[in-house]
N, C-alpha and C positions, 0 to 999 in steps of 0.2 A: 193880779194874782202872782205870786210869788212862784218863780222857776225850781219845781220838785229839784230836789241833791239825791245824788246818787252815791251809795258808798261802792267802791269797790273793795273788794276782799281779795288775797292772793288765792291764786288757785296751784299753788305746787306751795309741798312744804319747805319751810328753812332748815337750816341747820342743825335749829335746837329739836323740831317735831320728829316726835316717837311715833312707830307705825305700829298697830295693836291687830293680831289679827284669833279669830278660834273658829273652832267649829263644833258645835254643839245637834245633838239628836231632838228631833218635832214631832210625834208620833210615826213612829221609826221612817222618818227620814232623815239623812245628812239636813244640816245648814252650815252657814259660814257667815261669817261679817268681820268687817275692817273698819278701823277706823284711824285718824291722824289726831295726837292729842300735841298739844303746845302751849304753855304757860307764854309765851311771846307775842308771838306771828295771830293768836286766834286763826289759825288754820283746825279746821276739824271742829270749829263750834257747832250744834247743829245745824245752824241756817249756811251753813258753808260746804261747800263737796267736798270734804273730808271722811264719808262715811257710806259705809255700802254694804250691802246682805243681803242673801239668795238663800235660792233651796239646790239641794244637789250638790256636785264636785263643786270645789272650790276653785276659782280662776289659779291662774298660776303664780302670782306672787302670794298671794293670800295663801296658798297650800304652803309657798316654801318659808312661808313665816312663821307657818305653824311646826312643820318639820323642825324649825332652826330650835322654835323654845320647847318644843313637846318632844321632839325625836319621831321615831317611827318603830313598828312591831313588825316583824315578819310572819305575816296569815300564812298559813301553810294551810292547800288545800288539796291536796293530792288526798284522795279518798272519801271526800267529799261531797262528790257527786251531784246532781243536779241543782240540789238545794242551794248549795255552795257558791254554784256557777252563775243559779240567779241571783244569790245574795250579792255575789259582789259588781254583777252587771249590774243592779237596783240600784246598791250603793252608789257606784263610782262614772258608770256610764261606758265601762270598757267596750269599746271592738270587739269583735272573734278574735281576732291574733293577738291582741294583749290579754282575751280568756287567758287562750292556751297559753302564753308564755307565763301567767300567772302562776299556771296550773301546775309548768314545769319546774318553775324554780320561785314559787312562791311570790307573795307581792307585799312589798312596805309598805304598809298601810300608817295614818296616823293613830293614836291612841284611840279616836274616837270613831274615825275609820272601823276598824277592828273592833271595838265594841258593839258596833250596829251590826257590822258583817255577821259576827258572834250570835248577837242576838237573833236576827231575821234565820240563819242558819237555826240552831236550837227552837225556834219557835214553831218556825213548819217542820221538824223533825218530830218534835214532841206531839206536835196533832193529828201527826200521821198521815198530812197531807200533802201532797206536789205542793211546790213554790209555784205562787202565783204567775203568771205572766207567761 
């Protein structure tokens, strides 16, 4: 019987592979996914670890890649109130002392950040009811 081959693939990108990262709303929750694309290396092909997606905050490269190509909005939540304070614990998974520093001077959110914040805020406003949780 013939001895199985084994391919190996690299597991870090070269030179040429682009890092692709976003974050997209699930029924109102964050996600995020990344991935490694490369016309060369085949880094990032499916069957390779090039590629990864969650629910919730985004890790920290994955966040600053989205900052670099989307930018960021400053949520201003001073008046706010409860709603607010949940929406963006839901969102983002803050602490108490990154609430309140939030709270004091606002918080950079990404485009898409702020849009779910937005939304989940406005939604338990409109219905008249406390934020869940």
């Amino acid at each position: 019987m013939p001895e199985p081959t084994t391919m190996s693939l690299p597991c870090e990108p070269c030179r040429r592979c682009v890092f692709h990262a976003w974050q997209l709303i699930d029924r109102d929750e964050l996600c995020w996914r990344a991935e490694w694309e490369c016309d060369t290396c085949a880094f990032g092909a499916p069957d390779t670890c090039g590629r990864d997606e969650g629910r919730g905050p985004a890790p920290g490269d994955v966040r600053a890649a989205v900052v670099a190509a989307e930018g960021t909005v400053l949520v201003d939540l001073r008046g706010g109130g409860v709603p607010a304070l949940r929406a963006v614990r839901k969102v983002l998974g803050l602490r108490l002392a990154q609430l309140h520093a939030a709270v004091r001077d606002g918080y950079r959110a990404t485009p898409v950040e702020a849009e779910l914040i937005t939304r989940l805020i406005t939604g338990w406003t409109a219905a008249g009811t406390a934020a869940p949780g």
